[in-house]
C-alpha positions as CSV (number, residue, x, y, z in Angstrom):
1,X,2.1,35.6,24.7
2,X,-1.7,34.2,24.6
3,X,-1.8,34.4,21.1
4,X,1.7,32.8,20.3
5,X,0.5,29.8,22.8
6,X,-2.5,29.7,21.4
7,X,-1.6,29.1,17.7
8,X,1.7,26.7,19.1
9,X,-0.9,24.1,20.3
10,X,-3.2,24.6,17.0
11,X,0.0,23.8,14.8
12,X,0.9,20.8,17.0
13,X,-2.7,19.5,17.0
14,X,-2.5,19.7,13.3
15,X,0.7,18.4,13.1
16,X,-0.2,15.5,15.5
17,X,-2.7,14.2,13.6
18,X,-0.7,11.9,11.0
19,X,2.0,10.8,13.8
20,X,-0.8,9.3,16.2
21,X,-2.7,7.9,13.7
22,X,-0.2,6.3,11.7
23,X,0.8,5.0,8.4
24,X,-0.3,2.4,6.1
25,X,2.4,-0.8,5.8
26,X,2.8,-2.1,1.9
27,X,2.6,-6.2,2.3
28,X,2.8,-7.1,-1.1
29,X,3.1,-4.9,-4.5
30,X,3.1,-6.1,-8.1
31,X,3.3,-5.1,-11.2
32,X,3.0,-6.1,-14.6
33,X,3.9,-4.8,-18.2
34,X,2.5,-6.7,-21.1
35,X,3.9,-4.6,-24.5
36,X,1.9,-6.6,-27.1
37,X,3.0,-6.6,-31.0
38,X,0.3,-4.2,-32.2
39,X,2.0,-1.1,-29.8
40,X,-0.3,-1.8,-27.0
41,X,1.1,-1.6,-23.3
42,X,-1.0,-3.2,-20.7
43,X,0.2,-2.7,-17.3
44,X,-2.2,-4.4,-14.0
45,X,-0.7,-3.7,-10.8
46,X,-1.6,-5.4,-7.3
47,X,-0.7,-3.8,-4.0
48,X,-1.5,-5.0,-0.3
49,X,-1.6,-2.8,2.4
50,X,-1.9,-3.2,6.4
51,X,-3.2,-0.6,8.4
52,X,-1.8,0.0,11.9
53,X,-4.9,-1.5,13.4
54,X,-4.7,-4.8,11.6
55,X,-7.0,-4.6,8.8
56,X,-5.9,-5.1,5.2
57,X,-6.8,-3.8,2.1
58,X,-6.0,-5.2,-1.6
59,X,-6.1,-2.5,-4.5
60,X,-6.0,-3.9,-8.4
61,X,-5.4,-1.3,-10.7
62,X,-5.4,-2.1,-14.9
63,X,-4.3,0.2,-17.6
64,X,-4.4,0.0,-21.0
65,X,-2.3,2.7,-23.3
66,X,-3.8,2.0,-27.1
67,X,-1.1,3.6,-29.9
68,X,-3.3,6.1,-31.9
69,X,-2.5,5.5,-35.8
């Protein structure tokens, strides 16, 4: 019975970890597909996210995908 208690409050500290921390909130999100004549695709996308304790963080991300001949 020890053991079983034992490993129970290891799984739930585990387990706990995500739920008291929290999540991340999306503000904002973007994105953009340029498909230009030559077979190029350019895509940029813009996301803002708030973190539980108030602070926000921007992330740009830009991709270019080039046709091989």
């Amino acid at each position: 019975m020890k053991r079983f208690a034992l490993n129970l409050m290891f799984a739930a500290s585990i387990l706990a970890g995500p739920v008291l921390t929290g999540c991340d909130r999306t503000v904002s999100e973007e994105q953009k597909v340029v498909k230009k004549s030559d077979g190029t695709t350019v895509t940029d996308k813009d996301k803002t996210t708030q973190s539980p304790d108030g602070a926000t963080k921007t992330t740009s991300e830009h991709k270019v995908d080039k046709v091989s001949p």
